[in-house]
C-alpha positions as CSV (number, residue, x, y, z in Angstrom):
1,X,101.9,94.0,66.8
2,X,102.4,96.6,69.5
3,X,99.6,97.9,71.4
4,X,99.5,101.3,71.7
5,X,99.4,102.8,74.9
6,X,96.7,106.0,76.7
7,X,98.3,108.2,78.5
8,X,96.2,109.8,81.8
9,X,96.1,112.6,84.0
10,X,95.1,112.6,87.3
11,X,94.8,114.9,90.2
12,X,95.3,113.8,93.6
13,X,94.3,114.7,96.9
14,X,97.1,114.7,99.7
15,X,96.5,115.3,103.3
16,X,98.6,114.6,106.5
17,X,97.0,112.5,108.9
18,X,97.9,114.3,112.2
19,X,97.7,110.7,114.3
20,X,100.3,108.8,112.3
21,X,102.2,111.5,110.2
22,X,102.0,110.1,107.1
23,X,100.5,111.6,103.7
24,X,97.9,110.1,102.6
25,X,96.8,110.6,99.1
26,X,94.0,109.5,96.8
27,X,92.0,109.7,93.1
28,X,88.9,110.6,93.2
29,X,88.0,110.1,90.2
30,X,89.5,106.2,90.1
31,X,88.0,103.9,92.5
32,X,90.1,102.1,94.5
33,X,93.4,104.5,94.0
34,X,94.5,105.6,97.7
35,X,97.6,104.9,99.7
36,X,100.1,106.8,101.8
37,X,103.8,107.5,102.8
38,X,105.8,108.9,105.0
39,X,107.4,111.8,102.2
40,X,106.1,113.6,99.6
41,X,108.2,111.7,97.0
42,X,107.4,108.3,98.4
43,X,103.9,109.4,98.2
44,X,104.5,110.4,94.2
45,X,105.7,106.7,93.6
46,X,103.3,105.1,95.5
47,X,100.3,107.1,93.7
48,X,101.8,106.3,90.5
49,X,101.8,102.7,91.0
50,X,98.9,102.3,92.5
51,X,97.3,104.5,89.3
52,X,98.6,101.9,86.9
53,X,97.3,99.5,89.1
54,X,93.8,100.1,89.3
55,X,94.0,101.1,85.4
56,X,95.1,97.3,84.7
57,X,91.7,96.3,86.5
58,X,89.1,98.6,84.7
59,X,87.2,97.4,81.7
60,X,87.8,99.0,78.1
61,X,84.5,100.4,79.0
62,X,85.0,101.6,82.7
63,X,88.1,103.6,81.8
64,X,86.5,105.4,78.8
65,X,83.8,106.0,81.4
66,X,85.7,107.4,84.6
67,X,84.6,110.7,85.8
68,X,86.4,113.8,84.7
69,X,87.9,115.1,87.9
70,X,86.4,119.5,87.9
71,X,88.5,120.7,91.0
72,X,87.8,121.9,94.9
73,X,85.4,124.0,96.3
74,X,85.9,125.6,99.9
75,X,83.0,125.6,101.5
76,X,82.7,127.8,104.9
77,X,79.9,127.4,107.2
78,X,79.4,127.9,111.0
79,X,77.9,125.9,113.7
């Protein structure tokens, strides 16, 4: 019998780190899901796989439990 699968949307975070180059992008919302490239399409596949990764790690119970990612807020403040 085939299992059926869940699919999931997430949002992810991508920033340049000025010091290496490279993007660097990460799940909030799903512990453990960060990793980088040097292109935005390298980053893509990377996130993807690291996604289904840390998916195949999580209990039945932690992924009906993960957080439900809201958005970003800019905050401005001066000092």
């Amino acid at each position: 019998m085939n299992q059926m699968k869940t699919h999931y949307n997430f949002t992810a975070q991508i920033e340049k780190d000025k010091e290496t180059g490279l993007y660097v992008g990460m799940v909030s919302n799903l512990p453990g899901a960060y990793t980088q490239a040097e292109t935005l399409d390298e980053l893509q596949g990377n996130l993807k796989e690291v996604i289904e990764l840390c998916l195949e790690e999580l209990s039945p119970d932690e992924l009906e439990n993960l957080s439900e990612f809201i958005g970003f807020q800019q905050i401005s403040v001066t000092v």
